[in-house]
Structure formats: C-alpha cells, structure tokens
N, CA, C and O of each residue as an XYZ file, in Angstrom:
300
protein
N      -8.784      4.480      0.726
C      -8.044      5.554      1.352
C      -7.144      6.208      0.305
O      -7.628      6.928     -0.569
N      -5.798      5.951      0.393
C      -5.162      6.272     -0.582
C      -5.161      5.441     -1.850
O      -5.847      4.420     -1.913
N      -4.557      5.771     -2.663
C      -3.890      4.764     -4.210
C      -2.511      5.391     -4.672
O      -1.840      6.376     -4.363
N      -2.415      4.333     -5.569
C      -0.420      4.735     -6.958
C      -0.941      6.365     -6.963
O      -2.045      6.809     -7.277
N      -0.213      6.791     -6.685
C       0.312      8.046     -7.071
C       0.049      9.209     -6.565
O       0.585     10.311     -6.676
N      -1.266      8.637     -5.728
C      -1.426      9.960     -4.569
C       0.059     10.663     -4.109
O       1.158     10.109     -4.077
N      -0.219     11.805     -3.829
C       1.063     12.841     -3.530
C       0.747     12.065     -1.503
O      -0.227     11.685     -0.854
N       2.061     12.188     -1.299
C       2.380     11.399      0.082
C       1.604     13.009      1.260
O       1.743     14.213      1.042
N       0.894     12.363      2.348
C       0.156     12.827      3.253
C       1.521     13.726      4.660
O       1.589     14.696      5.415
N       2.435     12.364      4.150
C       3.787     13.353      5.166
C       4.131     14.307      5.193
O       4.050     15.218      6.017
N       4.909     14.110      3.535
C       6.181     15.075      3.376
C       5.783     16.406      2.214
O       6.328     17.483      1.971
N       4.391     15.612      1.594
C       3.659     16.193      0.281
C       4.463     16.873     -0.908
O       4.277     17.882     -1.587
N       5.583     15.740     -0.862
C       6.410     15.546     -2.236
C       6.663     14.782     -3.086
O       6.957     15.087     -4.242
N       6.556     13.275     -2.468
C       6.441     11.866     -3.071
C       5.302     11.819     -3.349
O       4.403     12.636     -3.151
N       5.302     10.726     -3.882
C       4.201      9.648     -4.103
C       3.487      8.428     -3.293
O       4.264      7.520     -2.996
N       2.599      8.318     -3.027
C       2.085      6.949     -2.567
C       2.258      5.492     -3.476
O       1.681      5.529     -4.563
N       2.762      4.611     -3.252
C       3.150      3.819     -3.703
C       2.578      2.700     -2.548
O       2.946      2.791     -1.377
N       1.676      1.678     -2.985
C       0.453      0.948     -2.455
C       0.883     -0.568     -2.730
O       1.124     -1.147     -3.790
N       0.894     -0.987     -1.461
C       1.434     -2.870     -1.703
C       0.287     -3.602     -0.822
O      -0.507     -2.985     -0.112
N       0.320     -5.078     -0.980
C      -0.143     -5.675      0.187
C       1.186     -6.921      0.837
O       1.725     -7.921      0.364
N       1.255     -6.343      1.828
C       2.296     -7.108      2.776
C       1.978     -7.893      3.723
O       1.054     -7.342      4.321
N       2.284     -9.133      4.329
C       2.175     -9.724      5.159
C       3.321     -8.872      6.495
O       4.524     -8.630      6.594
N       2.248     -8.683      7.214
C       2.624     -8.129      8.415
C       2.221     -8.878      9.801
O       1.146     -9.452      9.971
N       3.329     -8.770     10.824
C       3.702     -9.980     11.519
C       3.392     -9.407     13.280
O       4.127     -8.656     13.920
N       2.417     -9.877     13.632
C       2.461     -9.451     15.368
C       2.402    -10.350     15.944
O       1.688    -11.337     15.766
N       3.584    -10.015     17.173
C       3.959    -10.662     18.198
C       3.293    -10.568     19.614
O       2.879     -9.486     20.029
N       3.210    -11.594     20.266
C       2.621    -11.298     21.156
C       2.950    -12.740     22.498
O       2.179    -13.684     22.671
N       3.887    -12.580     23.046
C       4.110    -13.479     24.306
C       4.862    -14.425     23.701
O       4.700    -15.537     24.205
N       5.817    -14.374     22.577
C       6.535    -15.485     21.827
C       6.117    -15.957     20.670
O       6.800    -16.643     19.909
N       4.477    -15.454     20.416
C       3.515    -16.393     19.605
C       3.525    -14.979     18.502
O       3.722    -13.819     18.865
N       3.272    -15.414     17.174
C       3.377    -14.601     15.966
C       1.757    -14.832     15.825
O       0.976    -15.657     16.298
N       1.604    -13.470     14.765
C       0.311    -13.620     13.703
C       0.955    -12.679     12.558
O       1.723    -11.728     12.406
N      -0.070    -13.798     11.687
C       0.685    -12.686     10.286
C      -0.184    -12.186      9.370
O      -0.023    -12.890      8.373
N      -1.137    -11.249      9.110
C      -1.914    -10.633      8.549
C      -1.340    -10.215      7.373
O      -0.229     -9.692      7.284
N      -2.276    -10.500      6.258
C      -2.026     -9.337      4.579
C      -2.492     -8.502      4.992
O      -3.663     -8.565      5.367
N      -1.682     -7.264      5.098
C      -2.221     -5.822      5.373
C      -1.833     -4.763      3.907
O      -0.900     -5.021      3.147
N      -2.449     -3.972      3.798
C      -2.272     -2.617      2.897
C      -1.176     -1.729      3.170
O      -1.485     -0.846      3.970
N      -0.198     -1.695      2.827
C       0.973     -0.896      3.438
C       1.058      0.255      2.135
O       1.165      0.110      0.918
N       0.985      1.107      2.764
C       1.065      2.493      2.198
C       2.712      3.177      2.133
O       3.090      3.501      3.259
N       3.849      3.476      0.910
C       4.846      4.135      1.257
C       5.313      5.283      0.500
O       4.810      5.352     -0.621
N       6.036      6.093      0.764
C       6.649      7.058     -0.306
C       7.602      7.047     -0.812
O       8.409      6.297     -0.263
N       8.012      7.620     -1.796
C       8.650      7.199     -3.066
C      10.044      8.500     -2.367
O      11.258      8.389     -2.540
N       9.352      9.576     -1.632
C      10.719     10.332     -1.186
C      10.809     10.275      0.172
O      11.722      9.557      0.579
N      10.269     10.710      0.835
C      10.418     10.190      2.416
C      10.714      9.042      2.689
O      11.582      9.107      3.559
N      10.480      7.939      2.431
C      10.140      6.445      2.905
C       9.516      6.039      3.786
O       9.577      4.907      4.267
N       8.576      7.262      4.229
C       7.311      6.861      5.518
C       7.049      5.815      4.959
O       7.399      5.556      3.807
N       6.041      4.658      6.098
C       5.611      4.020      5.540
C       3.955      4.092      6.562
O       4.113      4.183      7.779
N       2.771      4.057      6.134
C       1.649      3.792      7.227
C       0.747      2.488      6.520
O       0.743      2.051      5.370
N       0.058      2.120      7.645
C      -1.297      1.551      7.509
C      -2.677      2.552      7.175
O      -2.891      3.681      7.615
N      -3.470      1.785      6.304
C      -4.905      2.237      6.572
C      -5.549      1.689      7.673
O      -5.712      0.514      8.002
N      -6.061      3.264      8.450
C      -6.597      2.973      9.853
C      -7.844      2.243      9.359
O      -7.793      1.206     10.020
N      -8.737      2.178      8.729
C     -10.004      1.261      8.417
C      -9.546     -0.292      7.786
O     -10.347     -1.193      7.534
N      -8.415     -0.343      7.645
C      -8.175     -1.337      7.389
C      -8.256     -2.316      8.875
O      -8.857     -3.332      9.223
N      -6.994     -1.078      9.671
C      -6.641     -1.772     10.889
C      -7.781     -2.455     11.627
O      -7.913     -3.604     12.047
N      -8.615     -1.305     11.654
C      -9.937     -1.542     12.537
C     -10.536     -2.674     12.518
O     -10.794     -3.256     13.572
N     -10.897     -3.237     11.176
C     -11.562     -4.541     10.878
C     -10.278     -5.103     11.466
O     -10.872     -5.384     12.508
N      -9.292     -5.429     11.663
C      -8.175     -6.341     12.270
C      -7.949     -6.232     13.557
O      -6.978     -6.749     14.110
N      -9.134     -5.311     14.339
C      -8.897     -5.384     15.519
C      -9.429     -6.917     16.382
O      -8.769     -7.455     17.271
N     -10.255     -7.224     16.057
C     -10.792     -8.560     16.287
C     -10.087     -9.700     15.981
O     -10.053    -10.737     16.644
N      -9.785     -9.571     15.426
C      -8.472    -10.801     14.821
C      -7.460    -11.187     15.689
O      -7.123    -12.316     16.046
N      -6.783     -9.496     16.136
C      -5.169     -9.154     16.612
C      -6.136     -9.897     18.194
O      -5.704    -10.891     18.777
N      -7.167     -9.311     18.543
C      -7.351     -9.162     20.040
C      -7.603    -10.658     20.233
O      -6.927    -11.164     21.129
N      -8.555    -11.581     19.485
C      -8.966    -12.800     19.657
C      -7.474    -13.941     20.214
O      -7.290    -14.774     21.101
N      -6.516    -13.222     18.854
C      -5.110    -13.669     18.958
C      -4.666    -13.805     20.152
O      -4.399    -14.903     20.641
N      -4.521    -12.522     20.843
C      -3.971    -12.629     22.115
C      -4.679    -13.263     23.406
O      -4.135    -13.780     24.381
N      -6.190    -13.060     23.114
C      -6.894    -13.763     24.227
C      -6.291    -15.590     24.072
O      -6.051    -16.185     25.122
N      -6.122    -16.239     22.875
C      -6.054    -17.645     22.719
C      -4.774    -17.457     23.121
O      -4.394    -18.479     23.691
N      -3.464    -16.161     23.069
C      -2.282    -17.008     24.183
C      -2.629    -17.036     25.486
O      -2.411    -17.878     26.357
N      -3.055    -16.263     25.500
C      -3.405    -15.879     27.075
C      -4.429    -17.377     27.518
O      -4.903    -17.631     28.626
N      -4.506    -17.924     26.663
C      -5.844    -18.951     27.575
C      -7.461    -18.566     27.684
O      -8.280    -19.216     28.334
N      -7.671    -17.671     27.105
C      -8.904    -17.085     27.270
C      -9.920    -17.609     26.203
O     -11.117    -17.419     26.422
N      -9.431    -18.417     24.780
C     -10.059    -18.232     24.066
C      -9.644    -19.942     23.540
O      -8.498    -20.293     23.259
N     -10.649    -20.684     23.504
C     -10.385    -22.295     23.163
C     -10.974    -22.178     22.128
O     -12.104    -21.708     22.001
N      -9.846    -22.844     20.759
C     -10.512    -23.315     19.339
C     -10.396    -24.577     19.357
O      -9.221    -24.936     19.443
N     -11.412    -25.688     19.295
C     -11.758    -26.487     18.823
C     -10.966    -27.240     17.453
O     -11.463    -28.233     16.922
C-alpha cells in the first residue's frame, strides 16, 4: 500500500512514516493482540491501517470472538 515517505493520503503535506505495532482488541473483557502495519504522518498525526492488511485479520479477530462467546472449542 503505502511506504517511508509517501506524501500522507490526509492532509497531503507530511509524510508516511510506516511501523509494525502490536495492536490490541477487546472484546467481552478478553484481549487479542495482533502485529499490524500502522501507517502515520509526520504533520497531521493521522494514523490508519492497511485495509488488505485488515482483511486477512478478519478471520482471526472473528474466530476470537466466536471462542469468547463459546462458539468455537480449541483443543
């Protein structure tokens, strides 16, 4: 998607400035913590995700919540 130094998609004055962060979802008391791609700018301080990133993490996040919920037994 993006990379270092892309001009920022927001404010289109900064820079993109590209990390990988552990990012943390909650869900009924119970955490998950994913390395995600966090995208930010150097003048705004937006910060986003890559949506193709997210996507592949949709299965993950959802499985997550089915096992609080009871829906989903791991062995």
């Amino acid at each position: 998607m993006y990379k270092n130094g892309d001009m920022c998609p927001i404010c289109g004055e900064g820079t993109i400035k590209v990390e990988r962060k552990p990012e943390i979802f909650g869900y009924k008391g119970q955490t998950l913590t994913l390395e995600l791609t966090v995208y930010s700018c150097d003048v705004c301080g937006e910060g986003f995700f890559d949506n193709e990133e997210m996507k592949k993490h949709q299965k993950t996040i959802k499985d997550f919540q089915r096992r609080v919920d009871g829906f989903l037994n791991f062995s």
